[in-house]
NUBAPA-160711 format. One record per residue (C-alpha): z negated, x negated, y; chain; residue number from 1. Coordinates in pm, whole numbers, m for minus. Layout:
<recs>
Z|X|Y|A|NUM
...
</recs>
This chain:
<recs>
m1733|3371|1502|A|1
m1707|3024|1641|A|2
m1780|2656|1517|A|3
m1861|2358|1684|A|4
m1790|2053|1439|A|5
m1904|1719|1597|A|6
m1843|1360|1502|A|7
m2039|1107|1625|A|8
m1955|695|1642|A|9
m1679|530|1389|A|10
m1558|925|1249|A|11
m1237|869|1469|A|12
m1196|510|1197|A|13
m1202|742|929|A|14
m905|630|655|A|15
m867|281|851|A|16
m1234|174|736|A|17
m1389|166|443|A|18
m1127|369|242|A|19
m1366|308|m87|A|20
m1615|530|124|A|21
m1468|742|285|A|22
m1083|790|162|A|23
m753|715|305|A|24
m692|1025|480|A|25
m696|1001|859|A|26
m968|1115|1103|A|27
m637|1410|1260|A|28
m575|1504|887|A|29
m928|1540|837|A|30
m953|1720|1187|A|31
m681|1958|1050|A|32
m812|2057|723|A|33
m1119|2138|901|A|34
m888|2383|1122|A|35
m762|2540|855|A|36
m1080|2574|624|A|37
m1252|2759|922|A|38
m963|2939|1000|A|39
m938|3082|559|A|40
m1336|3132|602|A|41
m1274|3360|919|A|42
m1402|3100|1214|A|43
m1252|2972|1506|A|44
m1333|2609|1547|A|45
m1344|2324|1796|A|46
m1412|1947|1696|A|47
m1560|1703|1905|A|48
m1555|1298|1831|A|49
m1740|1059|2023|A|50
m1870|710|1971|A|51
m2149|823|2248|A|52
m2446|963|2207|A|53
m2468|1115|2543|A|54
m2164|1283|2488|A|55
m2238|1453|2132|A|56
m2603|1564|2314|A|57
m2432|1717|2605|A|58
m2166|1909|2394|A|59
m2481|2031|2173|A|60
m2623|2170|2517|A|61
m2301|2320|2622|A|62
m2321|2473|2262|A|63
m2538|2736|2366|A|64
m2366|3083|2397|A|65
m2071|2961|2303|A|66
m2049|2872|1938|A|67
m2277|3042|1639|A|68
m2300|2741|1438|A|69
m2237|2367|1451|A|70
m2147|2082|1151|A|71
m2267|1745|1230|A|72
m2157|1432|1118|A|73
m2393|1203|1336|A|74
m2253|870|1145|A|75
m2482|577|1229|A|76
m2672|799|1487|A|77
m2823|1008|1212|A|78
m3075|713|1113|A|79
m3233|617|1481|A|80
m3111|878|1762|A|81
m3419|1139|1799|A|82
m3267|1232|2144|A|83
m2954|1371|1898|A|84
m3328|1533|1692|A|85
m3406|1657|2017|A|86
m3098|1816|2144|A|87
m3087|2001|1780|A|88
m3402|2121|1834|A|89
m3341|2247|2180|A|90
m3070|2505|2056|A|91
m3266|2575|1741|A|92
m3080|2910|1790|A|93
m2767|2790|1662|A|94
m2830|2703|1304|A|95
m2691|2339|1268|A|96
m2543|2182|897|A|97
m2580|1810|886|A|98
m2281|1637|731|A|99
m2171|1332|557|A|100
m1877|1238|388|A|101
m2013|970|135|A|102
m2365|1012|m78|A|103
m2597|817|186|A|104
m2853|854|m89|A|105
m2637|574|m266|A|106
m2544|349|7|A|107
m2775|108|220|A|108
m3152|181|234|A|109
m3146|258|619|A|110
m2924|523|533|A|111
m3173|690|301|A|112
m3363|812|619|A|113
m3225|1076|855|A|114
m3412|1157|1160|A|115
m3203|1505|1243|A|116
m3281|1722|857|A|117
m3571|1831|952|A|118
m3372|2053|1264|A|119
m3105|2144|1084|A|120
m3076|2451|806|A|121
m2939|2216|562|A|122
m2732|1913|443|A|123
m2406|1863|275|A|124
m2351|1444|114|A|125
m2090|1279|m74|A|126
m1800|1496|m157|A|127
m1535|1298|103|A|128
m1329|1520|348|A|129
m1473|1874|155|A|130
m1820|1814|278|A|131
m1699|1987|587|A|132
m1569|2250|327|A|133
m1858|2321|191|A|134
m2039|2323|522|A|135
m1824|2595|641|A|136
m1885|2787|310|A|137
m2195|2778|376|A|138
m2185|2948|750|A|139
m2003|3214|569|A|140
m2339|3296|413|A|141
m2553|3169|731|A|142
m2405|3389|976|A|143
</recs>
């Protein structure tokens, strides 16, 4: 079983920006607990970063046949980019976990609205570096 975990603009920033938000821990430590939690939960995994939206909707295309499930973290994309919508939505095959590390519910108002939830199986908030955790957890039930 394979998993495609994608990061989309300012994830790479992650424990130089905002440590309050999102913790002091570096986007390759990050990258590597993610590695291991897949590997303990029985998944291979690949992870993708890009500050371009292009990029994260072509690697969601190339997703097909390849990978059985993909975590999102969209970052900023999450509120405006319905081509990202779109892309989810045109491998609705591959169920898809949305992902944040802090509670957007508690942060800025324009981060109260996600335009991808509604094409993926479900979404993980606020719990730092183990959202991807529990996202992972929760393939174990989803495949």
């Amino acid at each position: 079983m394979k998993l495609l975990v994608l990061l989309g603009p300012n994830m790479n920033m992650v424990g130089i920006r905002e440590k309050a938000v999102y913790g002091t821990d570096t986007a390759e430590m990050i990258d590597q607990n993610i590695t291991e939690w897949a590997a303990a939960a029985g998944f291979d995994c690949d992870i993708f970063q890009s500050n371009h939206e292009g990029e994260l909707i072509d690697k969601i295309h190339s997703a097909l046949g390849v990978y059985d499930g993909i975590i999102i973290n969209p970052g900023a994309l999450t509120h405006y980019s319905y081509s990202l919508h779109d892309a989810i939505a045109a491998v609705e095959q591959i169920p898809t976990v949305e992902v944040h590390m802090s509670n957007v519910q508690s942060r800025d108002l324009f981060r109260h609205n996600s335009v991808i939830s509604d094409v993926c199986v479900g979404v993980i908030c606020g719990f730092g570096k183990y959202s991807y955790q529990l996202a992972i957890e929760a393939f174990r039930e989803l495949i």
